[in-house]
DOKOL-214949 format. One record per residue: residue in three letters; residue number from 1; x, y, z of N, C-alpha, C, CB in turn. Coordinates in Angstrom, 1 decimal, decimal comma. Each point is the difference from the previous one (the first is absolute). Glycine has a CB too. Layout:
<rec 'ALA' NUM <X Y Z> <X Y Z> <X Y Z> <X Y Z>>;
...
This chain:
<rec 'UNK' 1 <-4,5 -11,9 -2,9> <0,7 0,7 -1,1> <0,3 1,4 0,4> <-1,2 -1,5 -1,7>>;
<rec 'UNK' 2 <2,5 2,0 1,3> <0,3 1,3 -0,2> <0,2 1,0 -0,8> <0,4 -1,0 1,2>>;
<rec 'UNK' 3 <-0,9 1,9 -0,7> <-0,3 1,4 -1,3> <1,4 0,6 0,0> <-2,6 1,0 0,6>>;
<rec 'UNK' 4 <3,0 -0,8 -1,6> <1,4 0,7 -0,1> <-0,4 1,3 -0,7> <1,7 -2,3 -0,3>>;
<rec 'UNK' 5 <-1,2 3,7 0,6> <-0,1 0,6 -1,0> <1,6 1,3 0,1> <-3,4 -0,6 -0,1>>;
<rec 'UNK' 6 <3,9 1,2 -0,8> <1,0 0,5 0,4> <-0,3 1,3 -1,1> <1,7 -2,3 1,1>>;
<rec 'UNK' 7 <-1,2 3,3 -1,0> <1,0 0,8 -1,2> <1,7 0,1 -0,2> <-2,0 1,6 0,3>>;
<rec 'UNK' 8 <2,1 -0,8 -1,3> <1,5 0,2 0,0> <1,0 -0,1 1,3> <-0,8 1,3 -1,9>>;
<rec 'UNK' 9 <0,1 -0,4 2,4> <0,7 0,3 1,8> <0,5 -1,6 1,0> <-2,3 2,5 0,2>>;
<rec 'UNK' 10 <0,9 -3,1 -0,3> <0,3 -1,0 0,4> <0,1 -1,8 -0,5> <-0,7 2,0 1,1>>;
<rec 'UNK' 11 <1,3 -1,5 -2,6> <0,2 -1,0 -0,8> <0,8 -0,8 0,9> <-0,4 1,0 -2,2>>;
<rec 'UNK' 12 <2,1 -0,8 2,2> <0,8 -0,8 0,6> <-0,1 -0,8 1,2> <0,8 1,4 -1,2>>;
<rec 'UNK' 13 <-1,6 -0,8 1,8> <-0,2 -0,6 1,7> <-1,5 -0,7 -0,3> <1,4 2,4 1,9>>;
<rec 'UNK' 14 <-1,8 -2,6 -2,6> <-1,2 -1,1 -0,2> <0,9 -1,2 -1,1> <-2,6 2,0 0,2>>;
<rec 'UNK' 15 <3,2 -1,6 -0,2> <0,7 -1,4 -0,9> <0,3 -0,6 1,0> <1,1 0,6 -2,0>>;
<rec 'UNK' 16 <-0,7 0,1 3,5> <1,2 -1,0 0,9> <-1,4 -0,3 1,1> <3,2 1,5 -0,1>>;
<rec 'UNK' 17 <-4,3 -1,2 -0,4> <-1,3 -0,2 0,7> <-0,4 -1,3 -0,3> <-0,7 2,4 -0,1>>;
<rec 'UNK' 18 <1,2 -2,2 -1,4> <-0,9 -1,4 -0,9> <1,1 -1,1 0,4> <-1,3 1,3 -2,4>>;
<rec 'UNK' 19 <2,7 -1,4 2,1> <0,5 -0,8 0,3> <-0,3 -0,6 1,7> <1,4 0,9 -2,3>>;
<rec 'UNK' 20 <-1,7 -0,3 3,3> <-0,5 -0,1 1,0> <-1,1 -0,8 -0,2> <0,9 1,9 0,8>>;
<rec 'UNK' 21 <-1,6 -2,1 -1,1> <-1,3 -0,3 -0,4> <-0,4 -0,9 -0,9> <0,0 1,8 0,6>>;
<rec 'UNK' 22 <1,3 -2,1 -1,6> <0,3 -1,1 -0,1> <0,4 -1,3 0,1> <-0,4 1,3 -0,2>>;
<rec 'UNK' 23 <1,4 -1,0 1,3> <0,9 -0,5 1,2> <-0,8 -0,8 0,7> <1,5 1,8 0,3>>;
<rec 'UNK' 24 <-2,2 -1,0 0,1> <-1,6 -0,7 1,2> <-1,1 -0,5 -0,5> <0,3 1,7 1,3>>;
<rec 'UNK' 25 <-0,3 -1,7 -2,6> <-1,1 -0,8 -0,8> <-1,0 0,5 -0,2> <0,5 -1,7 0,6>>;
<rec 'UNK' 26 <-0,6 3,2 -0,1> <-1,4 0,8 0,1> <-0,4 0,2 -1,3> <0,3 1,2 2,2>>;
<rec 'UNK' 27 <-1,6 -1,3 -2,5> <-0,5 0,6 -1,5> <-0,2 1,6 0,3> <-1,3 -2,4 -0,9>>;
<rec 'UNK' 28 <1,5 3,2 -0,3> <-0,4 1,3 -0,4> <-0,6 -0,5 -1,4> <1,9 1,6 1,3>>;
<rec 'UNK' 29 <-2,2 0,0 -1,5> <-0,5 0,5 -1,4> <0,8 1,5 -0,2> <-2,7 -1,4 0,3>>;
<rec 'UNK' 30 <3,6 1,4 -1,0> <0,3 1,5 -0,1> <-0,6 0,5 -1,2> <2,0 0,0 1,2>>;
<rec 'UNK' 31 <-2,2 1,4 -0,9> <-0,9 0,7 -0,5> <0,9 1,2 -0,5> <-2,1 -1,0 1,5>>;
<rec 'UNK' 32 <2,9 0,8 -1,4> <1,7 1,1 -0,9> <0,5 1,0 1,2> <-1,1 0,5 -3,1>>;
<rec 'UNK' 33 <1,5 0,4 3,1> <0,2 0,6 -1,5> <1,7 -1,6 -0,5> <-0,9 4,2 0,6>>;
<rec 'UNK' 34 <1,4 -3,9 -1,8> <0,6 -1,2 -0,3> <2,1 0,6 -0,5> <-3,3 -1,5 -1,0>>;
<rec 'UNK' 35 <3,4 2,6 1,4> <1,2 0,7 -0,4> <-0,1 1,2 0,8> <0,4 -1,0 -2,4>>;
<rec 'UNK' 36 <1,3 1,5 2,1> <-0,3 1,3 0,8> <0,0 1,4 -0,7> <1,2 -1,3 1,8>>;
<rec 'UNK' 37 <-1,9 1,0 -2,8> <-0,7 1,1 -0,7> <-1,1 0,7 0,6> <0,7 -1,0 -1,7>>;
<rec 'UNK' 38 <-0,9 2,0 1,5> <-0,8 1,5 0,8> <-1,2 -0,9 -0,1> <1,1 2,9 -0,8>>;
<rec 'UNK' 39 <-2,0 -2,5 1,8> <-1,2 -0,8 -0,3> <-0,9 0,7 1,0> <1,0 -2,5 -0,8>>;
<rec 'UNK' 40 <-2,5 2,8 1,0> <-0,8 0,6 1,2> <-0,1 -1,3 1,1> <-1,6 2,1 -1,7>>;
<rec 'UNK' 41 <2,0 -1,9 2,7> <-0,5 -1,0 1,2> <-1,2 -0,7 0,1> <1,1 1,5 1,1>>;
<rec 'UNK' 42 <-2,7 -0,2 -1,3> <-0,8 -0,1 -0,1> <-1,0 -1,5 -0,4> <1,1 2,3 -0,2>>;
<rec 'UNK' 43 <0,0 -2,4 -1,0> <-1,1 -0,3 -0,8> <0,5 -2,0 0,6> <-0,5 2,7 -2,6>>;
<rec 'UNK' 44 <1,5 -2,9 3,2> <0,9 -1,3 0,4> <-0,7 -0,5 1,1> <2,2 0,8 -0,6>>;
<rec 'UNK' 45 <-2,4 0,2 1,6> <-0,9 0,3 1,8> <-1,0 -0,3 -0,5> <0,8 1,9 1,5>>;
<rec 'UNK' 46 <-2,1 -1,1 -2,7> <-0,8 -0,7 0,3> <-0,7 -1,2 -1,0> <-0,1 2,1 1,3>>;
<rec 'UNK' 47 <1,1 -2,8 -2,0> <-0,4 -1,4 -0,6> <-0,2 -0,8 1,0> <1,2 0,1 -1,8>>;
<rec 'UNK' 48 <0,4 0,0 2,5> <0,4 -1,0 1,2> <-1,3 0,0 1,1> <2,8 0,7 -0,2>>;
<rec 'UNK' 49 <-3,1 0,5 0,8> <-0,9 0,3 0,7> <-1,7 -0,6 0,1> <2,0 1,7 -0,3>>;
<rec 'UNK' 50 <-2,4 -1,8 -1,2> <-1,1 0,0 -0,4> <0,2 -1,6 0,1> <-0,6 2,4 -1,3>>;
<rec 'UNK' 51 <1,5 -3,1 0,3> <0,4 -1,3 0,5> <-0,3 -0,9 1,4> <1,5 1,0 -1,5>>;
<rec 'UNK' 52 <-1,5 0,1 2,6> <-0,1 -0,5 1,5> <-1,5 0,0 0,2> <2,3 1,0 1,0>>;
<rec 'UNK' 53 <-2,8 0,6 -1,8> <-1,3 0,0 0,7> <-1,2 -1,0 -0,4> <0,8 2,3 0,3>>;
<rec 'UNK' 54 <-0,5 -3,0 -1,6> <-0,9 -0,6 -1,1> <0,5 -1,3 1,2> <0,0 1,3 -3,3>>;
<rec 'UNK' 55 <0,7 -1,7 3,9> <0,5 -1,4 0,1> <0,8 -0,7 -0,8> <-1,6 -0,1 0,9>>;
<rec 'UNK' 56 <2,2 0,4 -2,0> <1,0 -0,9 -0,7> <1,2 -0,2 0,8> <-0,7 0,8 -2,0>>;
<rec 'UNK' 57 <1,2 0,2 2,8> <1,3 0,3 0,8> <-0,4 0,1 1,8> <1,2 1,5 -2,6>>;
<rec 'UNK' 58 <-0,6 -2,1 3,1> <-0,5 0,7 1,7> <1,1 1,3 0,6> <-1,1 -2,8 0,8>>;
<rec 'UNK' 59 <2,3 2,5 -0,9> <0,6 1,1 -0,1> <0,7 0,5 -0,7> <-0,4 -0,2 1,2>>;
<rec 'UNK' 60 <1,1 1,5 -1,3> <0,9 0,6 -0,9> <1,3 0,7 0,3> <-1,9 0,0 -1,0>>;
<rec 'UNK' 61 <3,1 0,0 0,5> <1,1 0,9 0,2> <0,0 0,8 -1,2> <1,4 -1,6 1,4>>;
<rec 'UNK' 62 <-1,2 2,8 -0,9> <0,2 1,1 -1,3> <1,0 1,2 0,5> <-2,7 -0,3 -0,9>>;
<rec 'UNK' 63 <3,7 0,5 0,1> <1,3 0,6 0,1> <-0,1 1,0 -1,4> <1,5 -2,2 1,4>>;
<rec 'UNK' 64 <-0,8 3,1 -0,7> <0,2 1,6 -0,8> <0,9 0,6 0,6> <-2,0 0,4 -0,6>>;
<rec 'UNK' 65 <2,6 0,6 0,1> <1,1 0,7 0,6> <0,1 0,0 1,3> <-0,1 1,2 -1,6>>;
<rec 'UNK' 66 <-1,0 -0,8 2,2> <-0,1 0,8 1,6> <-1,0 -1,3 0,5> <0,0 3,4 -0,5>>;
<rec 'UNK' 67 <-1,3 -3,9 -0,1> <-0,3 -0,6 0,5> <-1,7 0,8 0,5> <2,9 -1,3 0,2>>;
<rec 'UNK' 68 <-2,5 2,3 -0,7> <-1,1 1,2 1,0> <-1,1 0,0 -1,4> <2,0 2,1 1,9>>;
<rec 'UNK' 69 <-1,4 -1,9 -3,1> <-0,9 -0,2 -0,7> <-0,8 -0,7 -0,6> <1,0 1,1 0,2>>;
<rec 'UNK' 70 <-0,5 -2,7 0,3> <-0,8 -1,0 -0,1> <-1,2 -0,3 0,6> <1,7 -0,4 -0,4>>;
<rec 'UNK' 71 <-1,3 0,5 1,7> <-0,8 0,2 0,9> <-1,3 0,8 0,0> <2,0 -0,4 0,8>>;
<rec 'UNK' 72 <-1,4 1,8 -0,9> <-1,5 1,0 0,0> <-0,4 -0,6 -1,2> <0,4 2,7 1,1>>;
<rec 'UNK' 73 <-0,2 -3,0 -1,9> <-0,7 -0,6 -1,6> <-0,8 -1,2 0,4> <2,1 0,6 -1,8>>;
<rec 'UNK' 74 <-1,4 -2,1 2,6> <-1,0 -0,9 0,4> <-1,1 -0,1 0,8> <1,6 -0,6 -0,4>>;
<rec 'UNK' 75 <-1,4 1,7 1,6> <-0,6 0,6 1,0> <-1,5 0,7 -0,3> <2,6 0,4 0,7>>;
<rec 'UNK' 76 <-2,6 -0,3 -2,1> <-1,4 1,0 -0,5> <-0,7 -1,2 -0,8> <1,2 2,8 -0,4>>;
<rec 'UNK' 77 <-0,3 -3,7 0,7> <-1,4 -0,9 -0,5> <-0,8 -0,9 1,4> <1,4 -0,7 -2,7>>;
<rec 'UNK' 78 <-2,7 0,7 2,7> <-0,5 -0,7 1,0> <0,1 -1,6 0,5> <-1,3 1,7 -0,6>>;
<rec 'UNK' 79 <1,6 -1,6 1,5> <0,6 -1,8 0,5> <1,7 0,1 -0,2> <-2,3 -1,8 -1,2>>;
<rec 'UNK' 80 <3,1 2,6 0,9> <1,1 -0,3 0,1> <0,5 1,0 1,5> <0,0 -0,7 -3,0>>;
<rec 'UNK' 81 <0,7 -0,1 3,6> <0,8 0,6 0,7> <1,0 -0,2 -0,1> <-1,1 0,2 1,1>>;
<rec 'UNK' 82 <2,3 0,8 -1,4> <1,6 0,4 -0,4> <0,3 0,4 0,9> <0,1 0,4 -1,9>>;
<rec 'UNK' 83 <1,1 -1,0 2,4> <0,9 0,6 0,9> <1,9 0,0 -0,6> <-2,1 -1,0 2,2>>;
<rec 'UNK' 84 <2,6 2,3 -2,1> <1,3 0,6 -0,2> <0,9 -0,7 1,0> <-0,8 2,2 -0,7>>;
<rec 'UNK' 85 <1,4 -2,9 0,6> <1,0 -0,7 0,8> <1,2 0,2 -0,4> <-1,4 -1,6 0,5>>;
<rec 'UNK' 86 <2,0 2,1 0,9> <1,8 0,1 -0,4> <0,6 -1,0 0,8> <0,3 2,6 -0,4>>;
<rec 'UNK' 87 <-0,8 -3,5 1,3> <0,6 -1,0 1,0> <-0,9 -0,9 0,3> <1,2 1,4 1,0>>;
<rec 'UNK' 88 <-0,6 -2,4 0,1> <-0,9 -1,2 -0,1> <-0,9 0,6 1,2> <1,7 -2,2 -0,9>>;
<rec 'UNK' 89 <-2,0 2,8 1,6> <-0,8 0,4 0,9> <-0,8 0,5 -0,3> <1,0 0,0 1,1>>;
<rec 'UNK' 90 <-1,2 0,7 -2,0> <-0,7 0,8 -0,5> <-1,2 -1,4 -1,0> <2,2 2,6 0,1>>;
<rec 'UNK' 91 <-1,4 -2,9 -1,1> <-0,5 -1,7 -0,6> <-1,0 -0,6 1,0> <2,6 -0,7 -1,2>>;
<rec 'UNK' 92 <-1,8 0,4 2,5> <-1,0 -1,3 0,5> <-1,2 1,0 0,8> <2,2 -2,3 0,5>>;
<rec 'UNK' 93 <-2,5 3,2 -0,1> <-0,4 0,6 1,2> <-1,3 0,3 -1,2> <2,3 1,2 2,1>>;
<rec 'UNK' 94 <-2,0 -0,7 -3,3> <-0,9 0,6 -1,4> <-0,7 -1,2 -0,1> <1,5 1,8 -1,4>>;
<rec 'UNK' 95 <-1,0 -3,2 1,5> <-0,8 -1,2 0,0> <-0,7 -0,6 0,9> <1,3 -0,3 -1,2>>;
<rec 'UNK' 96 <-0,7 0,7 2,7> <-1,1 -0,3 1,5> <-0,5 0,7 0,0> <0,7 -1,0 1,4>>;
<rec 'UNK' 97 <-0,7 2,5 -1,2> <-1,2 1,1 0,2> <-0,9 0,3 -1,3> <1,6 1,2 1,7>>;
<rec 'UNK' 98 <-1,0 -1,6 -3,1> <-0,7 0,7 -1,0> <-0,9 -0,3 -1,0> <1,7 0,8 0,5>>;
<rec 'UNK' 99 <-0,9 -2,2 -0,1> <-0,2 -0,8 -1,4> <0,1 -0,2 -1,3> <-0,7 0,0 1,2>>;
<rec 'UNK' 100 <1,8 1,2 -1,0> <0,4 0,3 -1,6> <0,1 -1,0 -1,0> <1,1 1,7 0,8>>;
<rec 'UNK' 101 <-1,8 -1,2 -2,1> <0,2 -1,2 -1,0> <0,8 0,7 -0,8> <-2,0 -1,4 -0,1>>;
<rec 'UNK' 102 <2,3 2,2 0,2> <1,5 0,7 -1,0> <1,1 0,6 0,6> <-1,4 0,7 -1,4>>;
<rec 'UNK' 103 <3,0 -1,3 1,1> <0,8 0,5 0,1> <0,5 1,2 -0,7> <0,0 -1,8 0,9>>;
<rec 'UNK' 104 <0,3 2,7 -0,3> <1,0 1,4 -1,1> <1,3 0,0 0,5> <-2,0 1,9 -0,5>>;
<rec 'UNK' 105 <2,7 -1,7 -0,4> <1,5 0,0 0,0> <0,8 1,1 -0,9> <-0,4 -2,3 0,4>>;
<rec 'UNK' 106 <1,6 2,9 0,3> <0,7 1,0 -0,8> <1,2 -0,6 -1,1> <-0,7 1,5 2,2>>;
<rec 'UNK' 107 <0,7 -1,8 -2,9> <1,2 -0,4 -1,3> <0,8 0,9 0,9> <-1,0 -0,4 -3,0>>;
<rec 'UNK' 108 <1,4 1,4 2,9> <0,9 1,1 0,4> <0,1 0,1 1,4> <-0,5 1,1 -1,9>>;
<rec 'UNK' 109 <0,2 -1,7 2,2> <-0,3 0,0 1,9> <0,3 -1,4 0,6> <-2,2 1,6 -0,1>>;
<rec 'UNK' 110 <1,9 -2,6 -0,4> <0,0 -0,6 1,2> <1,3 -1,4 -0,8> <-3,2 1,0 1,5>>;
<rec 'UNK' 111 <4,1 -1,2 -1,0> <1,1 -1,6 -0,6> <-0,6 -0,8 -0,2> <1,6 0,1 1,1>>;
<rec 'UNK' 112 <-0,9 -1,1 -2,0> <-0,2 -1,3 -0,4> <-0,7 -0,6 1,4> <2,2 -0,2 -2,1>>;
<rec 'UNK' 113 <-0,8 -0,3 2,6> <0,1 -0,9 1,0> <-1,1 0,4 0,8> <2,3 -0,6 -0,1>>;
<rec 'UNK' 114 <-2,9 2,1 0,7> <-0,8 0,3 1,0> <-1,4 -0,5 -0,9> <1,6 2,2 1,4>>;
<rec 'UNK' 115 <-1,9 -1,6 -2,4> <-1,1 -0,2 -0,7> <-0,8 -1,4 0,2> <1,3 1,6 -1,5>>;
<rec 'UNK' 116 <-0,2 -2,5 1,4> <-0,1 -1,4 -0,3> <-0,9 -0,3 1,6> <2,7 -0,6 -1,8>>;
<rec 'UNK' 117 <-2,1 0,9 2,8> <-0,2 -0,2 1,1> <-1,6 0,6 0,4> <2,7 0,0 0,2>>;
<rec 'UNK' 118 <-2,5 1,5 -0,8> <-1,7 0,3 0,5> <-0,6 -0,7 -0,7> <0,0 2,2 0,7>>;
<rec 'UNK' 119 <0,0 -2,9 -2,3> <-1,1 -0,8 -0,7> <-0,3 -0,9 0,9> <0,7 0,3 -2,3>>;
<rec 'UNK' 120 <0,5 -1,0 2,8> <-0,2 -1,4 1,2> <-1,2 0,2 0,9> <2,8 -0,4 0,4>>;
<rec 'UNK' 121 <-2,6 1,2 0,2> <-0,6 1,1 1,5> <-1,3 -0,1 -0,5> <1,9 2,2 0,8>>;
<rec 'UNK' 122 <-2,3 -1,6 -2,2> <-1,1 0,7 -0,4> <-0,5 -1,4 0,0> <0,5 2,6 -1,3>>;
<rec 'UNK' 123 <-0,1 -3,4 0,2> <-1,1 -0,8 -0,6> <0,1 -1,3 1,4> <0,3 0,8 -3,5>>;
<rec 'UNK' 124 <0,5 -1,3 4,1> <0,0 -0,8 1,3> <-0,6 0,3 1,6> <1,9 -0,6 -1,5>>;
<rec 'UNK' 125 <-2,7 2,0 1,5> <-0,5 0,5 0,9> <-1,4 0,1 0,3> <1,9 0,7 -0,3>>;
<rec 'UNK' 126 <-2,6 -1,4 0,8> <-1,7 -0,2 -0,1> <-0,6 0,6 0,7> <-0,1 -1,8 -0,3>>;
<rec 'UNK' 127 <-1,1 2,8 -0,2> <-0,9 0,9 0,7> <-0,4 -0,4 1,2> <-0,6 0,7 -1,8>>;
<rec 'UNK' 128 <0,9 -0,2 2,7> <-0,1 -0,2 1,8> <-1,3 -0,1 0,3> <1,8 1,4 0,7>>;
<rec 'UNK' 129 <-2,6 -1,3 -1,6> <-1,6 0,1 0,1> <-0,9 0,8 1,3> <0,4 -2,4 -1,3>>;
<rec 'UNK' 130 <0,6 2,7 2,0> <-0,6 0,7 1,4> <-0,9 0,7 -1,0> <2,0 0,4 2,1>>;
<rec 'UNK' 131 <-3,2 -0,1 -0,7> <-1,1 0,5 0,0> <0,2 1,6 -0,4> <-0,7 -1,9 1,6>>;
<rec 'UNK' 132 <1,3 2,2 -0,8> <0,7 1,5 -0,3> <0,2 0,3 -1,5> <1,4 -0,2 2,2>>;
<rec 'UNK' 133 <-0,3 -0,5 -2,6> <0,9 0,4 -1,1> <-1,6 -0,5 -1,5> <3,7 -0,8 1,7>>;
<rec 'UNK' 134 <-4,8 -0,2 -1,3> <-0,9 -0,1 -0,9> <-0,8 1,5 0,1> <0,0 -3,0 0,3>>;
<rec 'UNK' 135 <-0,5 4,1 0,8> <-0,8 0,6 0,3> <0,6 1,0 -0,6> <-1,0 -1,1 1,7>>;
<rec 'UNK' 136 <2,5 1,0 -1,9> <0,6 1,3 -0,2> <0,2 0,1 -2,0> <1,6 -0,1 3,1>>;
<rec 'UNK' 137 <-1,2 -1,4 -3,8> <-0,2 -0,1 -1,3> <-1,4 0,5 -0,4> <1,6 -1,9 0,0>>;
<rec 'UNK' 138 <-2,8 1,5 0,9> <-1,2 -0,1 -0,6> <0,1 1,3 -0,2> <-1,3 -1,9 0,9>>;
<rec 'UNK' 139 <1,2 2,7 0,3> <0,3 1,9 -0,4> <0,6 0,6 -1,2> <0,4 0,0 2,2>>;
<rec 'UNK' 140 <0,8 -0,8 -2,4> <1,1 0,5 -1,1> <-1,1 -0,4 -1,5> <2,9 -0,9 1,6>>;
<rec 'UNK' 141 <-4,0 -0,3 -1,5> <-0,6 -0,4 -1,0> <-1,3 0,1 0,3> <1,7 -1,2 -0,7>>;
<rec 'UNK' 142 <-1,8 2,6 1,5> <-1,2 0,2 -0,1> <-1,3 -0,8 0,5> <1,4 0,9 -1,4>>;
<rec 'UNK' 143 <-1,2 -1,9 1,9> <-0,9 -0,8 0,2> <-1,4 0,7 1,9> <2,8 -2,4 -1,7>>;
């Protein structure tokens, strides 16, 4: 299952997320925001987020204007790792080195059609499990 969470910023480009997503049969849970009325980011990042860390959801896409403020918002919860993606390299490399379980995305930044593509990247790209890239998460989580 996937965490959806958006604000105003990135209302429109999670619709074309969702229809993506429902194209491919994948389940979500969105967690709003639900229009493109003013809304805080905050509070969208960490439903979605908390969603992953409990286990209801394994990963999540969360979109906002820039994409930056999702991120530092999911980022401060423990067990989430968020990564800002503007391309698909960025997408798959955040999933073999990182293991990110959250994508961030800019409404205002990044196209439909590209968008579509890094969700592909993100969610079709399996942690490389190298030894390395485990020693270097454990660090990130403290371990």
């Amino acid at each position: 299952m996937i965490a959806l969470g958006c604000d105003h910023g990135g209302f429109e480009l999670m619709q074309e997320v969702k229809k993506y997503l429902d194209e491919k049969k994948l389940e979500y849970k969105d967690f709003g925001c639900y229009g493109t009325e003013s809304v805080d980011y905050p509070d969208y990042a960490k439903k979605a987020s908390h969603a992953i860390v409990c286990g209801e959801c394994d990963k999540g896409i969360l979109i906002c204007g820039t994409g930056i403020g999702v991120s530092i918002t999911a980022n401060r919860i423990p067990g989430i790792r968020a990564a800002l993606c503007t391309d698909c390299y960025c997408a798959e490399l955040t999933r073999l080195h990182n293991d990110a379980n959250v994508l961030a995305m800019g409404g205002r930044v990044v196209g439909f059609g590209l968008a579509v593509k890094i969700v592909d990247t993100f969610l079709n790209t399996p942690f490389s499990d190298e030894e390395r890239h485990k020693r270097r998460i454990g660090k990130i989580e403290n371990k």
